[in-house]
C-alpha positions as CSV (number, residue, x, y, z in Angstrom):
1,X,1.9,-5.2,-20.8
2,X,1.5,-2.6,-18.8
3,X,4.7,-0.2,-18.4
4,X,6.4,0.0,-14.7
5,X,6.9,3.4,-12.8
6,X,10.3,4.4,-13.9
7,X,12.8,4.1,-10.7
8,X,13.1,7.3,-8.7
9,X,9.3,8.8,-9.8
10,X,7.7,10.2,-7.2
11,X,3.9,9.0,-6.4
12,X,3.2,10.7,-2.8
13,X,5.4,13.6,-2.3
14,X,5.0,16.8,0.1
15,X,3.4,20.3,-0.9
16,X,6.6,21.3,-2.2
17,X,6.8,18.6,-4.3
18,X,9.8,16.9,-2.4
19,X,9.7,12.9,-2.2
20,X,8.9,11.8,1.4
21,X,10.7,9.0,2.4
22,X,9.9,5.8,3.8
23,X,10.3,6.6,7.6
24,X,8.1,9.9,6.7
25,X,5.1,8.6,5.2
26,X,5.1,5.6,7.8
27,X,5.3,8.4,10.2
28,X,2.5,9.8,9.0
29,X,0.7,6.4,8.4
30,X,1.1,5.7,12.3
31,X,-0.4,9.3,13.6
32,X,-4.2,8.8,11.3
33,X,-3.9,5.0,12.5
34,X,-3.4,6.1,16.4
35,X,-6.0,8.8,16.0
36,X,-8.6,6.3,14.6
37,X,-7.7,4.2,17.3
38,X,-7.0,1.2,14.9
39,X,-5.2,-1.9,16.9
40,X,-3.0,-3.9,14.5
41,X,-2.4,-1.9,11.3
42,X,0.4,-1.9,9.5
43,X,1.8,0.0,6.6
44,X,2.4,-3.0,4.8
45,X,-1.5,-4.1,4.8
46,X,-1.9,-1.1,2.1
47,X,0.6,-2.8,0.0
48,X,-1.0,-6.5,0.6
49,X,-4.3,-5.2,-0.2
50,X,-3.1,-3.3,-3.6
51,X,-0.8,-6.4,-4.6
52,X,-4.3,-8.5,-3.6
53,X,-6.4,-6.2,-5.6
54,X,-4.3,-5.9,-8.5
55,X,-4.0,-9.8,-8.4
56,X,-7.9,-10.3,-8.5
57,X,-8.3,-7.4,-11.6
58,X,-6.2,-10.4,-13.5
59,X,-2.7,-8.2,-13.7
60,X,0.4,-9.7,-12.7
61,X,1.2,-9.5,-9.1
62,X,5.0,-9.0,-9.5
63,X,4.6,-6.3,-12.3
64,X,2.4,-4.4,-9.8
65,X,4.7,-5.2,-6.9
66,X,7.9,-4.9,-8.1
67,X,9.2,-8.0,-6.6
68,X,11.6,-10.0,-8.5
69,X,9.6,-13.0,-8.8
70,X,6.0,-14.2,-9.2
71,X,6.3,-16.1,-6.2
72,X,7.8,-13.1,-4.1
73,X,4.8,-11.5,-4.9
74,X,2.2,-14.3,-4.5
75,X,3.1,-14.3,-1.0
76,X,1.1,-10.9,-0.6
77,X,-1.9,-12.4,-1.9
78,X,-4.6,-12.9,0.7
79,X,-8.4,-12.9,1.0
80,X,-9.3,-9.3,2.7
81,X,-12.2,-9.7,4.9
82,X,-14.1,-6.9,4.8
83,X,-14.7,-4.5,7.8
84,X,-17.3,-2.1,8.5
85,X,-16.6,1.4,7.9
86,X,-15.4,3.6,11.0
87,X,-17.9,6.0,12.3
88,X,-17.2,9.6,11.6
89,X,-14.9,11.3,14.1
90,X,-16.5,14.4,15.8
């Protein structure tokens, strides 16, 4: 079993290695997604895609998650269609 992310670690922090919060990196999040022009994305698809992902590599969906049950965590599990990549921006 893989081991979890001990509480508090920071994954995505700024240049002076400060955690962002929540409201910040969703901040950021919404900006590239209105700049791309993107209808209907959500900062919660990353995590349904990674919890989907992590699901189909055969790891436990909760221990990737975090969530305190399977189920919990099953509900993130989805078929991702797949999309065609964005042209490059000029």
């Amino acid at each position: 079993m893989r081991k979890r992310i001990p509480e508090g670690t920071t994954i995505i922090h700024t240049r002076r290695l400060k955690p962002y919060t929540y409201y910040g990196i969703r901040s950021i999040f919404r900006r590239v997604v209105d700049r791309a022009k993107l209808p209907d994305v959500h900062i919660h698809d990353i995590r349904r895609t990674a919890i989907t992902n992590a699901k189909k590599e055969g790891r436990r969906a909760q221990e990737f998650s975090l969530h305190k049950t399977e189920s919990e965590a099953n509900a993130y599990v989805v078929e991702v269609p797949r999309v065609r990549p964005l042209e490059p921006m000029e």
